[in-house]
C-alpha positions as CSV (number, residue, x, y, z in Angstrom):
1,X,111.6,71.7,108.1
2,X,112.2,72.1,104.4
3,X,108.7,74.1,104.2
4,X,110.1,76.5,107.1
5,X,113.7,77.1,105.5
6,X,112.1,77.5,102.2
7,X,109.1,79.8,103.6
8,X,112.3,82.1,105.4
9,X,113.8,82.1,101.9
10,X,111.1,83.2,99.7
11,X,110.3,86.0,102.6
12,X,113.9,86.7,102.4
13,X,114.1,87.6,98.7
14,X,111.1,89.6,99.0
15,X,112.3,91.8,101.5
16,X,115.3,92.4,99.8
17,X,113.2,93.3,96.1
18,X,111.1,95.3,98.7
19,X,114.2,97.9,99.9
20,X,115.9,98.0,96.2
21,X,112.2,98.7,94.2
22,X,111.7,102.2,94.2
23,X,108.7,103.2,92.7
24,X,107.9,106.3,90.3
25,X,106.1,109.1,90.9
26,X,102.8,109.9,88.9
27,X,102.6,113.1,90.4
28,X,105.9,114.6,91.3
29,X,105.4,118.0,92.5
30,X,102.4,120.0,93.5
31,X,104.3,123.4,92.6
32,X,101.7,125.1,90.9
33,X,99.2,122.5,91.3
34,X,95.5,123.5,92.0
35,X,94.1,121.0,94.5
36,X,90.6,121.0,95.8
37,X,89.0,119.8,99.0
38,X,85.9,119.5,100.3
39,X,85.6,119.4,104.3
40,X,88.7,121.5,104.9
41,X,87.9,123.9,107.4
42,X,89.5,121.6,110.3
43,X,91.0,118.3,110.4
44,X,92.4,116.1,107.8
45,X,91.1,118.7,105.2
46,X,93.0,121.7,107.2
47,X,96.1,119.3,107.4
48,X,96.1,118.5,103.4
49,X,95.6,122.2,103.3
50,X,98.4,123.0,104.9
51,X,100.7,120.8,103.9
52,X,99.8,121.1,99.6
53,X,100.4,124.5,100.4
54,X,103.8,124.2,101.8
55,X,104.7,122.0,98.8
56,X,103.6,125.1,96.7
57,X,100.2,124.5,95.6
58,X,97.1,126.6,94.9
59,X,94.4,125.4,97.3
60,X,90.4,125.7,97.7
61,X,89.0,125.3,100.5
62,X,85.3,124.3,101.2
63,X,83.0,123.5,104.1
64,X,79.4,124.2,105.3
65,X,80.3,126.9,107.6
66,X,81.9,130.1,106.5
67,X,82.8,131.3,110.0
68,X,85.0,128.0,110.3
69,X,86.4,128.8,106.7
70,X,87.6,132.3,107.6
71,X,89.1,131.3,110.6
72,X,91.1,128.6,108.8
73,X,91.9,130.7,105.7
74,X,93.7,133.0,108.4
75,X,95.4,130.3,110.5
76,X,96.8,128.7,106.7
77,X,98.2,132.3,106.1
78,X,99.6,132.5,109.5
79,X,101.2,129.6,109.2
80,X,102.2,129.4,105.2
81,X,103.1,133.4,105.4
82,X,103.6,133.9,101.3
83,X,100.0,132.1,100.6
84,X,97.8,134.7,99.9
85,X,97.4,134.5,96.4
86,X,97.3,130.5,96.2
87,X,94.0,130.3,99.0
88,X,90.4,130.0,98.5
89,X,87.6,129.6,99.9
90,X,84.0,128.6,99.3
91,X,81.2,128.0,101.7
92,X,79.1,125.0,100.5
93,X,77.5,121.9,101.7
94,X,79.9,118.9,99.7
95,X,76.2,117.1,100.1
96,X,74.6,119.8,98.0
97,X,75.1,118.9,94.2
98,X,73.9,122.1,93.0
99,X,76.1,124.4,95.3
100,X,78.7,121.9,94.7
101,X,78.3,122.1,91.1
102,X,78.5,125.6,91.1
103,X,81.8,126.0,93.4
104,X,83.8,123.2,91.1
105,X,83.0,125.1,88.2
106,X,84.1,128.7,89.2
107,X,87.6,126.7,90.8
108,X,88.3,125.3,87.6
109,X,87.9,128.7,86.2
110,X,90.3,129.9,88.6
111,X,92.7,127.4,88.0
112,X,92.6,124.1,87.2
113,X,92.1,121.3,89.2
114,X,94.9,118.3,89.3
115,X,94.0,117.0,92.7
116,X,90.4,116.3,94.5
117,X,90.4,115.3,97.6
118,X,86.9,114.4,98.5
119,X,87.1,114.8,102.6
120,X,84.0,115.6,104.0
121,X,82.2,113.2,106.3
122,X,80.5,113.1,109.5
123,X,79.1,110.1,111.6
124,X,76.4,109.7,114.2
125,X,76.8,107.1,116.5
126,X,73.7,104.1,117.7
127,X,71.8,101.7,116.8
128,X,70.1,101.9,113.6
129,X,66.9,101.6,114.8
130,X,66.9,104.0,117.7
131,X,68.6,106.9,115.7
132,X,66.6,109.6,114.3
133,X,66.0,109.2,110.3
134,X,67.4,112.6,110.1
135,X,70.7,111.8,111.3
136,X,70.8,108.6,108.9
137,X,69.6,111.2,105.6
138,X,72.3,113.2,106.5
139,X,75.3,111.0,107.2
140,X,74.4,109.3,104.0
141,X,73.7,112.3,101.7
142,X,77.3,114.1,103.0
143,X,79.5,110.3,103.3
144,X,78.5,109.1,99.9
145,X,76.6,112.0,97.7
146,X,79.3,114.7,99.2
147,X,81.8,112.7,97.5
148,X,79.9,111.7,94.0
149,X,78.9,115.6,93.3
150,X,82.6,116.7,93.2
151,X,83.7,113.5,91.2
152,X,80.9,114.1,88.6
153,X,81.4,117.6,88.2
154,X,84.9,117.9,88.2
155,X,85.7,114.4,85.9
156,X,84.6,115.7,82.5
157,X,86.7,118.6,82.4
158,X,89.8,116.9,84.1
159,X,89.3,114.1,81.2
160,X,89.3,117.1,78.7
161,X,93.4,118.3,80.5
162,X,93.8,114.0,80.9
163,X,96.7,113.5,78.3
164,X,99.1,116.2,78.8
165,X,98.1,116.5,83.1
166,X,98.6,114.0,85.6
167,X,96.0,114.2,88.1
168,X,94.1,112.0,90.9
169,X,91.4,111.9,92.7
170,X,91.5,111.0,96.8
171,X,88.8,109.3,98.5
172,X,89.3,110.0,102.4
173,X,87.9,106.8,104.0
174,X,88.3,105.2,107.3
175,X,89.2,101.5,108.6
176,X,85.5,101.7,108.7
177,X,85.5,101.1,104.4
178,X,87.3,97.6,105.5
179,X,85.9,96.1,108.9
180,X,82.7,97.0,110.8
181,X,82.4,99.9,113.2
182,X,80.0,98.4,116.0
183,X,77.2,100.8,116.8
184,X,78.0,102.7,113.1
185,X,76.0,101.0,111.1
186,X,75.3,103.7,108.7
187,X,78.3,105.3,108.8
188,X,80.1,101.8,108.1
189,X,78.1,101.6,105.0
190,X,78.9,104.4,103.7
191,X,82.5,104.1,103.9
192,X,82.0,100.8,102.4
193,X,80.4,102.3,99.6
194,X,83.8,104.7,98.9
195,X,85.4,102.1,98.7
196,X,83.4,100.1,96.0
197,X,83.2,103.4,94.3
198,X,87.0,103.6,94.2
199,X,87.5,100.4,93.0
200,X,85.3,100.5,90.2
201,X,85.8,104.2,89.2
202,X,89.3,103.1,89.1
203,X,88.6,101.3,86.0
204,X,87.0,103.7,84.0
205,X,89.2,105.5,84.6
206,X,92.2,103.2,83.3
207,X,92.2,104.9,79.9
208,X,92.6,108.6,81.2
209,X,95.6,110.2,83.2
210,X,94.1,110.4,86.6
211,X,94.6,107.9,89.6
212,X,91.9,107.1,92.2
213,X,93.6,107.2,95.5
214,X,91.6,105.5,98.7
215,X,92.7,106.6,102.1
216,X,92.2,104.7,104.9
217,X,92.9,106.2,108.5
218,X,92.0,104.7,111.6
219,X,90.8,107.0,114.5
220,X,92.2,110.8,114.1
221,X,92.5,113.7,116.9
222,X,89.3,115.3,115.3
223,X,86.2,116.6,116.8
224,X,85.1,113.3,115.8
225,X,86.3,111.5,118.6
226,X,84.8,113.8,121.8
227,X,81.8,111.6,121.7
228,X,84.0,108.4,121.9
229,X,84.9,109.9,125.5
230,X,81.0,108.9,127.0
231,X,81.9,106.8,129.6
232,X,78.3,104.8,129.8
233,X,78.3,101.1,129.0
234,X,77.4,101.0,125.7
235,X,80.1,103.2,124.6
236,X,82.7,101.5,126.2
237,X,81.3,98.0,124.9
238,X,81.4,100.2,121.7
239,X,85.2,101.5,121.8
240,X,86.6,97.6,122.8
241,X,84.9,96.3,119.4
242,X,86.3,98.8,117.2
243,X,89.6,98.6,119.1
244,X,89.5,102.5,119.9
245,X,92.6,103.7,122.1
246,X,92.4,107.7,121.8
247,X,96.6,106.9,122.9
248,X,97.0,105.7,119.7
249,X,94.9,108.2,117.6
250,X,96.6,110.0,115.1
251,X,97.7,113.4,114.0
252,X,95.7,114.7,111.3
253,X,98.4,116.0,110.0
254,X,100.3,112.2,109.8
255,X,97.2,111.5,107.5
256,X,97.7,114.5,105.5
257,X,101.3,113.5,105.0
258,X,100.5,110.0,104.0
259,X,97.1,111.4,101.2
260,X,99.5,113.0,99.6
261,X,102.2,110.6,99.5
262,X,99.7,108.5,97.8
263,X,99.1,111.1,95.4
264,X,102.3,111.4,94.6
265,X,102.6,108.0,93.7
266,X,99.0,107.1,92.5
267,X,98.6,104.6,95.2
268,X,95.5,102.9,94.7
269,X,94.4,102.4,98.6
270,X,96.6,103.2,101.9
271,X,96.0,102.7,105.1
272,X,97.5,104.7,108.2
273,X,97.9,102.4,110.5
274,X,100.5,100.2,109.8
275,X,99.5,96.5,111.8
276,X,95.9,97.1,112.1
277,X,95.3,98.4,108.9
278,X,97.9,96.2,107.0
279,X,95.7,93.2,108.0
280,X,92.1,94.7,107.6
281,X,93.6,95.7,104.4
282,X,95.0,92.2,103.2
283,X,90.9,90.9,103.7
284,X,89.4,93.2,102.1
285,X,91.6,94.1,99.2
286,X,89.4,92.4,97.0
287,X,90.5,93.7,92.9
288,X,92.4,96.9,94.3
289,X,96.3,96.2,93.3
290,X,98.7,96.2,95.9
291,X,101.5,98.8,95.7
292,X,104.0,96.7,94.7
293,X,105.1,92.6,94.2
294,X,106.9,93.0,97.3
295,X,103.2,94.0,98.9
296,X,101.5,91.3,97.1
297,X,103.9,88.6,98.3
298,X,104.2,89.8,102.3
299,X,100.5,89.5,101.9
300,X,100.3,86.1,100.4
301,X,103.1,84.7,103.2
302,X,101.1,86.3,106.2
303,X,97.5,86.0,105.0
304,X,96.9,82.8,107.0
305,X,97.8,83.7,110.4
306,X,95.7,87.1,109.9
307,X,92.9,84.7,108.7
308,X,93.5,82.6,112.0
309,X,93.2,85.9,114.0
310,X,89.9,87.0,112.3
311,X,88.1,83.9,113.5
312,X,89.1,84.1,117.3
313,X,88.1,88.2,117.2
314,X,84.7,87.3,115.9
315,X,83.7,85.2,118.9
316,X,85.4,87.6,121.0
317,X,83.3,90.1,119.7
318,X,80.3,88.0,120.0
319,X,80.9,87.0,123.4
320,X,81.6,90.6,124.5
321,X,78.0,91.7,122.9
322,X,76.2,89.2,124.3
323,X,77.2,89.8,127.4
324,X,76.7,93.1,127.6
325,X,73.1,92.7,126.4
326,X,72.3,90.2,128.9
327,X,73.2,92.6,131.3
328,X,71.2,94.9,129.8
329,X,68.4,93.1,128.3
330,X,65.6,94.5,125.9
331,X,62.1,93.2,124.9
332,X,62.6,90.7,122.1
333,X,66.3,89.1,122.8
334,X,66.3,85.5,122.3
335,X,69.4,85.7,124.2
């Protein structure tokens, strides 16, 4: 009893530190600011788009197809009006490093950069072994390379502004980067690898002005999720183990909203999602600091009860699988 009044206690303090902390912005205004992102012709990217440029930013703009680019170039200025002047464009492949290079250089020429927001990404969906190598070269080369050509282009001359400029760099990631996406194996690497190359970038970059910002979304109204809608077997065992409920998907432009919130404020990791990825985020946290002592305690009080639920998913999941395959059996099973 004296456990439970004491446990309500401790979580009552908290809560109240939690509504009268208010934290400080590290950026606090994109007036004027030039921010760069890759993958921006629809989507997340568009959204950011949109939205830095509401907030009064100069924007670039860049994705593998220039028809796509035009189009949303025109829809931004539709929809900004007085934008002309702060848009760019530049048709390039994020998982090209000399193209890439090239367009980084002639931005920061232009203007600046204070915010990267490293967006582009793609996924193809199977087993790993029955998926053409092709598709697993190129989900790797634009998940993880399309991300490390901006960052090592653009961080020796944003190191050279570091002192006087505030400035961050925004890894877009997915709840993939902190639980498995069944039948993604692949793709689930490589958004585990953003978010190793967050965490440690994060500390090099500890001497310099500029914030690494992870971003975490959970399943988005993009293109992306058309294939999700197969209605054979496999992809519905598929959508039950990642806990996919199109319902419950996103807006793009929520995400959007929340990336730059964590801009704003330097946060190290967020997720969009606030039960789902709350939890996945309190396992997998690993050395990424929570936002705040209030964060750090409301994780420490509920950690066990999440821990409690992880164990009875995982047989879930097994037992779902394992059905499914015996259903569906293939040369080699055991079982």
């Amino acid at each position: 009893m004296e456990f439970v009044s004491g446990t309500l206690l401790v979580g009552s303090a908290v809560m109240l530190v939690g509504y009268l902390w208010r934290r400080t912005p590290f950026l606090p205004s994109l007036e004027g600011k030039h921010v760069f992102i890759t993958g921006g012709s629809t989507g997340i990217g568009y959204a950011i788009a949109k939205r830095a440029l509401l907030q009064g930013a100069y924007v670039t703009v860049t994705g593998r197809s220039l028809s796509n680019l035009q189009k949303a170039q025109d829809s931004l200025l539709e929809e900004i009006g007085d934008g002309a002047t702060r848009v760019r464009i530049k048709a390039v492949d994020a998982g090209d490093y000399k193209l890439m290079s090239q367009a980084i250089s002639e931005s920061f020429a232009w203007k600046p950069i204070d915010v990267l927001v490293c967006n582009a990404g793609l996924t193809r969906s199977g087993y790993l072994d029955q998926m053409p190598i092709e598709d697993l070269e190129l989900t790797v080369r634009t998940n993880i390379m399309g991300t490390v050509y901006p960052v090592h282009t653009a961080l020796p001359l944003m190191k050279q502004r570091s002192p006087d400029h505030p400035m961050s760099i925004v890894f877009i990631g997915s709840l993939a980067s902190l639980f498995l996406m069944y039948g993604n194996s692949v793709y689930t690497g490589t958004k585990y690898a953003l978010k190793g190359m967050a965490e440690s970038l994060r500390l090099e970059l500890l001497p310099y002005s500029i914030r690494i910002s992870m971003i975490c979304p959970g399943f988005v109204q993009t293109a992306f999720l058309d294939e999700a809608e197969r209605r054979d077997e496999l992809q519905i065992l598929m959508k039950d183990i990642n806990m996919y409920d199109r319902k419950q998907a996103q807006s793009p432009d929520e995400v959007a909203r929340r990336t730059l919130e964590a801009v704003k404020y330097g946060s190290p990791i967020v997720t969009t999602t606030p039960i789902l990825g709350s939890a996945l985020l309190m396992m997998a946290r690993g050395f990424i600091p929570d936002e705040s002592m209030f964060k750090t305690a409301q994780e420490l009080l509920t950690y066990p009860l999440v821990r409690i639920f992880t164990i009875f998913a995982k047989f879930d999941m097994h037992r779902k699988i394992l059905a499914y395959h015996r259903r569906n059996p293939s040369p080699g099973q055991v079982r």
